[in-house]
C-alpha positions as CSV (number, residue, x, y, z in Angstrom):
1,X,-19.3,18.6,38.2
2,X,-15.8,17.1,36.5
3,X,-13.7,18.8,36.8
4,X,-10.5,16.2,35.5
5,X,-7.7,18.0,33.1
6,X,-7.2,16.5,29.8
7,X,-4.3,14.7,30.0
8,X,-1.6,15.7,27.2
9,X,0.3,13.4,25.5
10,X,3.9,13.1,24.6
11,X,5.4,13.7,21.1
12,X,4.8,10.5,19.0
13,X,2.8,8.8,21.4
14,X,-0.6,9.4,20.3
15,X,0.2,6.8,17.0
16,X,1.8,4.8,19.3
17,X,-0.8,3.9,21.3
18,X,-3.1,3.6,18.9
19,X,-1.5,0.7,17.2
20,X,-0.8,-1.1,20.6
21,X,-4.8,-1.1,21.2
22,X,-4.6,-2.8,17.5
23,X,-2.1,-5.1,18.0
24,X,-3.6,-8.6,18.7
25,X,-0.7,-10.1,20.8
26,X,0.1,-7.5,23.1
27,X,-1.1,-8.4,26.4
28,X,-4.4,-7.6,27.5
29,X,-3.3,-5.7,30.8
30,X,-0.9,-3.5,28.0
31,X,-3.8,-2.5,25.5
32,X,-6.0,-1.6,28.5
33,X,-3.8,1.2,30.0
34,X,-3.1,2.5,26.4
35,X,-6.9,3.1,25.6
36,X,-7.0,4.1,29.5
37,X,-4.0,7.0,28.0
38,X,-5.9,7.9,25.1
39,X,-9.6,8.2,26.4
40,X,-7.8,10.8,29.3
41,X,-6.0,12.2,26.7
42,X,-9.5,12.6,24.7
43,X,-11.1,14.2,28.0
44,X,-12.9,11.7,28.9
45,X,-13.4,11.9,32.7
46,X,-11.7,9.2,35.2
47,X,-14.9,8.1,36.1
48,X,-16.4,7.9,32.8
49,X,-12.7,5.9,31.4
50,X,-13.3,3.6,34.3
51,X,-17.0,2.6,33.0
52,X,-16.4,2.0,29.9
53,X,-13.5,-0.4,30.3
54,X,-14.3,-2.1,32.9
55,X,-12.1,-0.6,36.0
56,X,-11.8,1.6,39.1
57,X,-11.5,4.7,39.2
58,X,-8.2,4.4,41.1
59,X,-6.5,2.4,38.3
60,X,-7.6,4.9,35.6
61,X,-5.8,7.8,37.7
62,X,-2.5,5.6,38.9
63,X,-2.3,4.8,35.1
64,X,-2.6,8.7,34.0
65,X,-0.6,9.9,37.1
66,X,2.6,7.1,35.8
67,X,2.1,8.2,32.0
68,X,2.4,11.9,33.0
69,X,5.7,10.9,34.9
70,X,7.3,8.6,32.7
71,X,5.5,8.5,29.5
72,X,5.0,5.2,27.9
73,X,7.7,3.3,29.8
74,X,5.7,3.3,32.4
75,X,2.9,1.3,31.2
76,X,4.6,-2.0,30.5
77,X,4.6,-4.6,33.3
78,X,8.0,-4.6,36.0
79,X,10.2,-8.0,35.4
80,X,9.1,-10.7,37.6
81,X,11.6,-12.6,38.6
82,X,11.7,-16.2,37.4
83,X,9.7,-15.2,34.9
84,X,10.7,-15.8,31.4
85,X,9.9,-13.0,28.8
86,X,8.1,-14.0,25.3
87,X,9.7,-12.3,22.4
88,X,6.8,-11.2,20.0
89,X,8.5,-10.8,17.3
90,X,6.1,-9.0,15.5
91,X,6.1,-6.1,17.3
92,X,10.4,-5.8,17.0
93,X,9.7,-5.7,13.0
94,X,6.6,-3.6,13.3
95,X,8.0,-0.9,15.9
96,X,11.8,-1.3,13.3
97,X,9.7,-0.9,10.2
98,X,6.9,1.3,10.8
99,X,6.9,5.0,9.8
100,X,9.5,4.7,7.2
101,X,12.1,2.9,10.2
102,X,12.4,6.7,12.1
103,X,12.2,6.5,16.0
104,X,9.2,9.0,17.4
105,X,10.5,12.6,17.8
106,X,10.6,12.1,21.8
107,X,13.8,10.1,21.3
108,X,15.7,12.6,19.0
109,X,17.3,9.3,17.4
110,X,17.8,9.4,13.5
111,X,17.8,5.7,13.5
112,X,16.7,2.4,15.3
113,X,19.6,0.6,17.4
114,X,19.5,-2.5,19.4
115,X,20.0,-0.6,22.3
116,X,17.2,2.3,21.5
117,X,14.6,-0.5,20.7
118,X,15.4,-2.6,23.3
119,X,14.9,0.0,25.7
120,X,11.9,1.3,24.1
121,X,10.5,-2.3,24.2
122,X,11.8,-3.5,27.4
123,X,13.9,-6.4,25.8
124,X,17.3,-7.0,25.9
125,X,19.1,-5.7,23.1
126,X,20.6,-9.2,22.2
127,X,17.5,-10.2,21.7
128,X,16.1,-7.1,19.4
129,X,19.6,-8.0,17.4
130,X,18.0,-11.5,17.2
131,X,15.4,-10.9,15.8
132,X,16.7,-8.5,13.4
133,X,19.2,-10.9,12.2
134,X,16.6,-13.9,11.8
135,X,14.4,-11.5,9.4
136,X,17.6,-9.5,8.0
137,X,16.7,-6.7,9.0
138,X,19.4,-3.7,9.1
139,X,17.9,-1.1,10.9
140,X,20.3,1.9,9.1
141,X,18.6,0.8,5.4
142,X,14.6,0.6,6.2
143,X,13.9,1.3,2.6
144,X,15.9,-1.4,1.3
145,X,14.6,-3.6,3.3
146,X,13.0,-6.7,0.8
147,X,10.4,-8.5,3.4
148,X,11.7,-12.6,3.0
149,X,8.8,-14.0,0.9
150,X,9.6,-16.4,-1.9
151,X,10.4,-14.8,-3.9
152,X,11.3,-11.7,-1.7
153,X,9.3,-9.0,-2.2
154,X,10.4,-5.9,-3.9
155,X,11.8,-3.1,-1.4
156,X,9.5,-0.2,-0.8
157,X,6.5,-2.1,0.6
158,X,3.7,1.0,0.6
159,X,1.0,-0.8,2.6
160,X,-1.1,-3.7,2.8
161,X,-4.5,-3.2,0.1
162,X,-6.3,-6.9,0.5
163,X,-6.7,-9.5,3.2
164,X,-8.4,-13.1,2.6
165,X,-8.9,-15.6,5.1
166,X,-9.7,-18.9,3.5
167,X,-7.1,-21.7,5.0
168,X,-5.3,-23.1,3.3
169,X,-5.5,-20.0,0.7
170,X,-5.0,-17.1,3.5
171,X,-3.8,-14.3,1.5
172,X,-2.3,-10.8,1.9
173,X,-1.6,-8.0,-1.0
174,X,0.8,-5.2,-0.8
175,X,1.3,-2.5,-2.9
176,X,5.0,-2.2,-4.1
177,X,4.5,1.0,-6.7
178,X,3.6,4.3,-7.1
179,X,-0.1,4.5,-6.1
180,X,-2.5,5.6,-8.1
181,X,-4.5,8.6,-6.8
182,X,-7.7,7.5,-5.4
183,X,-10.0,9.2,-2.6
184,X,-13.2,9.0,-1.2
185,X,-14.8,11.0,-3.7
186,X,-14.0,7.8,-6.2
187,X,-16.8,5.6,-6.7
188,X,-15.2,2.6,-6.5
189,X,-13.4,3.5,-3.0
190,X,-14.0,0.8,-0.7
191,X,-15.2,2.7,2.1
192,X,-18.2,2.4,4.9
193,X,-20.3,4.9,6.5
194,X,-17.3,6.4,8.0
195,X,-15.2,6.4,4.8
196,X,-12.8,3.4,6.8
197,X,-12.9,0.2,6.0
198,X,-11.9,-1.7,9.2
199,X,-11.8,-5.7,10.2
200,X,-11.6,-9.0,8.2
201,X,-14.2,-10.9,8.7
202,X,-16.6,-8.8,6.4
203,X,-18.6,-10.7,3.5
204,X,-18.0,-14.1,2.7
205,X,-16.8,-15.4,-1.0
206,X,-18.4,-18.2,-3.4
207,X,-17.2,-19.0,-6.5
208,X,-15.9,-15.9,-9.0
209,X,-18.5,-13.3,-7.9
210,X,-17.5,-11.9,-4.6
211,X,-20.5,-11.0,-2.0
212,X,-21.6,-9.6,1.6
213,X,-21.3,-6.5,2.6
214,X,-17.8,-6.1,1.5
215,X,-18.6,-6.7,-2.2
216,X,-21.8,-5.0,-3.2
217,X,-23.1,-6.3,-6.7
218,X,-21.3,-3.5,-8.0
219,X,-20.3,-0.3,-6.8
220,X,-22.1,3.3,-7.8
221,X,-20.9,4.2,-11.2
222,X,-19.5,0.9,-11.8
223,X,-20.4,-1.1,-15.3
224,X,-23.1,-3.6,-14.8
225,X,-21.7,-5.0,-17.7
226,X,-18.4,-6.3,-16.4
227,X,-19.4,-7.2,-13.3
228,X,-22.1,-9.3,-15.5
229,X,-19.1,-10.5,-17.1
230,X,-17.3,-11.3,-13.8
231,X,-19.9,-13.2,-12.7
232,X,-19.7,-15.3,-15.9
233,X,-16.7,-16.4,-15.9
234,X,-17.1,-19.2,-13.7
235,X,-20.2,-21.5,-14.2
236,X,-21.2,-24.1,-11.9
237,X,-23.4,-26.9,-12.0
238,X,-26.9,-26.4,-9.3
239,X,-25.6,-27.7,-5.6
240,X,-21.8,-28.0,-6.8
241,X,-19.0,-26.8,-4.6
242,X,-16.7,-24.1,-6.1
243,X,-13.2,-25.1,-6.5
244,X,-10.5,-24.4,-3.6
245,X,-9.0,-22.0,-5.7
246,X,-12.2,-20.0,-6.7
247,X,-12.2,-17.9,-3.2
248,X,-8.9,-17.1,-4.0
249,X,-9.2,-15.6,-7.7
250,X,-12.7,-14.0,-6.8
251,X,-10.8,-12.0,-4.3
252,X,-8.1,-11.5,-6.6
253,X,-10.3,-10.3,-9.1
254,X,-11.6,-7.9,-6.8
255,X,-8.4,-6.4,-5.4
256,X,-6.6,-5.4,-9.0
257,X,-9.7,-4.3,-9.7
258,X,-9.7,-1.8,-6.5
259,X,-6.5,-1.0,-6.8
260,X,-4.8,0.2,-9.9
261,X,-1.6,0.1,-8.9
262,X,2.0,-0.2,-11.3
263,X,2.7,-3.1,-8.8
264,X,0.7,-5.3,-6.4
265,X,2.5,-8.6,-4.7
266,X,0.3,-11.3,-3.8
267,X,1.4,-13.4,-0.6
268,X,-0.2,-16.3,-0.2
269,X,0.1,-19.4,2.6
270,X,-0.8,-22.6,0.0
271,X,2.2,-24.4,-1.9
272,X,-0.9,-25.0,-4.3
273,X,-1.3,-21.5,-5.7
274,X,1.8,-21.6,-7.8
275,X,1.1,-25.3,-9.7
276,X,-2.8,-24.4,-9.9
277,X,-3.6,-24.0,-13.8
278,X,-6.2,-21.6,-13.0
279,X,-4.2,-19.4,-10.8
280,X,-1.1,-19.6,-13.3
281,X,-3.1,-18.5,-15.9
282,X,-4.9,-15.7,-13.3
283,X,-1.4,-14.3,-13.1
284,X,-0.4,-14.4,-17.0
285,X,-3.6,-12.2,-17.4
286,X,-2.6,-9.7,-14.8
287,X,0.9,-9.7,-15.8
288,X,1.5,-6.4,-12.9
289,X,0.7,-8.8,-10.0
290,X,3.2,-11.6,-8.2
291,X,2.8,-14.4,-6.9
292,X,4.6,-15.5,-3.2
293,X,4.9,-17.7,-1.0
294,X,5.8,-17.5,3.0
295,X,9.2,-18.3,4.0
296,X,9.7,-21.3,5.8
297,X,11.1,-20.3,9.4
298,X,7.7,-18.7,9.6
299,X,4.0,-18.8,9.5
300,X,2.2,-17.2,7.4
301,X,0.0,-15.6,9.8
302,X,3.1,-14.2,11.2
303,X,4.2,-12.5,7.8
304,X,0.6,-10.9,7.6
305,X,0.7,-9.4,11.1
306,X,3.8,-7.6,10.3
307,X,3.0,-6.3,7.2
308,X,-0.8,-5.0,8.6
309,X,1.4,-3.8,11.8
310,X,4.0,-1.4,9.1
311,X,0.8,-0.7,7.1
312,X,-0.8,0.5,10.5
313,X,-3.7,-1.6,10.3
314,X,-5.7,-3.9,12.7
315,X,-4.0,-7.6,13.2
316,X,-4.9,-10.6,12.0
317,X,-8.2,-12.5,13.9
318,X,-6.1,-16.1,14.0
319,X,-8.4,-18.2,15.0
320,X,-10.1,-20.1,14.0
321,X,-8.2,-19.3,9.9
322,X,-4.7,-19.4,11.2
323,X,-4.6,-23.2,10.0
324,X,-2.9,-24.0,6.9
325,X,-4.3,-26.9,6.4
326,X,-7.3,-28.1,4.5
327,X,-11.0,-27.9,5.9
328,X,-11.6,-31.8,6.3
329,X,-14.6,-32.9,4.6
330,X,-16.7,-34.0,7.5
331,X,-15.7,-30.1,9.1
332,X,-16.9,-28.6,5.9
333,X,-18.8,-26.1,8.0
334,X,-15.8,-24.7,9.6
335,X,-14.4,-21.0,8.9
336,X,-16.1,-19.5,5.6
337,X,-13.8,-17.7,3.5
338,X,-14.0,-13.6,4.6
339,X,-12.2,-11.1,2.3
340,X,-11.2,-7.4,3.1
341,X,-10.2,-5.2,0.5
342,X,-9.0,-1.7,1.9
């Protein structure tokens, strides 16, 4: 019989570790002891934690027996000496940013310092103050902060809504005004079986008219008659390739469509989008979304990350659609466009 306590969990912490099992570049030892933390904190047994990650039984209770001492500080790895540390940068702007730029409770801190992250992070607080000034951040104004997109996005970023993955079109949409209300009682809420809509790489996209999982032909309650419409509106000869930009507008089409929002800013990683015809003439139609474009000291994959990361959702899978570059002709089977919209 098991007879293992639950294993309770600090203020804050429960979100906490939730979005380090999302994040993507935290190392692998990190995310396992977090999920190791919440399965114990869940009731799952020791022995039963160690089975389904894939460790012994001894690790699972070192790992609970530290967290109960120390809380989350003691998860992260000791400095080796000689070893240098890698800044992720993401995680600075994400742990600055996220819930409205508040530390958790635990730290009875109104505001982010260099000092408080750093700790909290186990970097230097030089180097949280680099980061900060490379991004221009200031911690003590988290609402005014205006992410540095070109043009800069509007302050009062209210979470990520769309993802596309279709180099070198990658895109991400934010919502930047009031929402409208929505829930899972509306039709046209993108939701699965579980009412979530989780991951990227969900349906892929041809031409105008979205399809896959992710874009049924067209949800309950919807008019068969526009998406007949939408399906029209771009007509291709038998065997022809869409063009580069069709992906891109599909999606588009799809996300305003989802999201009825006062404001939605489109951030996209090709110089192209803003010279296309078609997508200038997109935008003239939809005259509540903009267009912009990465800033320069960064990828754009980077960008997405931290704006998923503040949104709380899952990371960016970067390969193989982190390139920026076109798919060469002779690699035209590589990466097919995928399209989330949440």
């Amino acid at each position: 019989m098991n007879s293992t306590s639950v294993l309770r969990l600090r203020a804050g912490d429960h979100a906490r570790l939730e979005a380090l099992t999302r994040m993507s570049t935290a190392p692998a030892a990190l995310v396992r002891r977090a999920r190791i933390i919440l399965l114990a904190a869940g009731g799952v047994s020791n022995t039963e934690v160690a089975a389904r990650l894939g460790v012994s039984r001894q690790t699972v209770i070192k790992w609970r027996t530290r967290y109960a001492e120390d809380g989350l500080e003691a998860l992260g790895d000791l400095p080796r000496p000689g070893r240098p540390g890698v800044v992720d940068e993401v995680t600075v702007l994400v742990a600055t940013l996220a819930d409205g730029g508040r530390p958790p409770a635990r730290l009875a801190a109104p505001r982010w310092s260099s000092r408080l992250l750093g700790a909290e992070l186990g970097l230097a607080h030089s180097t949280v103050a680099k980061v900060w000034r490379k991004w221009g951040v200031r911690p003590h104004l988290p609402d005014a902060y205006r992410f540095p997109t070109v043009p800069r996005l509007a302050p009062g970023v209210h979470g990520v809504v769309g993802v596309l993955l279709a180099p070198p079109w990658n895109t991400v949409v934010v919502r930047t005004g009031e929402q409208t209300p929505r829930g899972l009682d509306d039709p046209t809420f993108p939701h699965g079986d579980d009412g979530v809509r989780t991951g990227y790489a969900v349906g892929p996209v041809r031409g105008r008219t979205p399809v896959g999982p992710a874009f049924p032909a067209h949800a309950p309650g919807a008019s068969s008659s526009a998406h007949a419409a939408g399906a029209a509106s771009l007509t291709l000869a038998p065997g022809a390739a869409p063009p580069p930009h069709a992906p891109f507008l599909a999606f588009l089409d799809r996300t305003v469509r989802l999201h009825p929002h006062p404001r939605l800013s489109v951030v996209v990683d090709s110089r192209a989008a803003g010279s296309s015809p078609e997508v200038r003439a997109w935008l003239a139609a939809n005259p509540r979304v903009s267009l912009h474009l990465n800033p320069a000291f960064c990828p754009w994959s980077t960008l997405a990350d931290v704006l998923l990361g503040v949104s709380g959702r899952q990371r960016l899978p970067h390969d193989p659609y982190e390139s920026a570059a076109p798919v060469p002709a002779h690699r035209a089977r590589g990466p097919r466009p995928a399209a989330a919209v949440f």
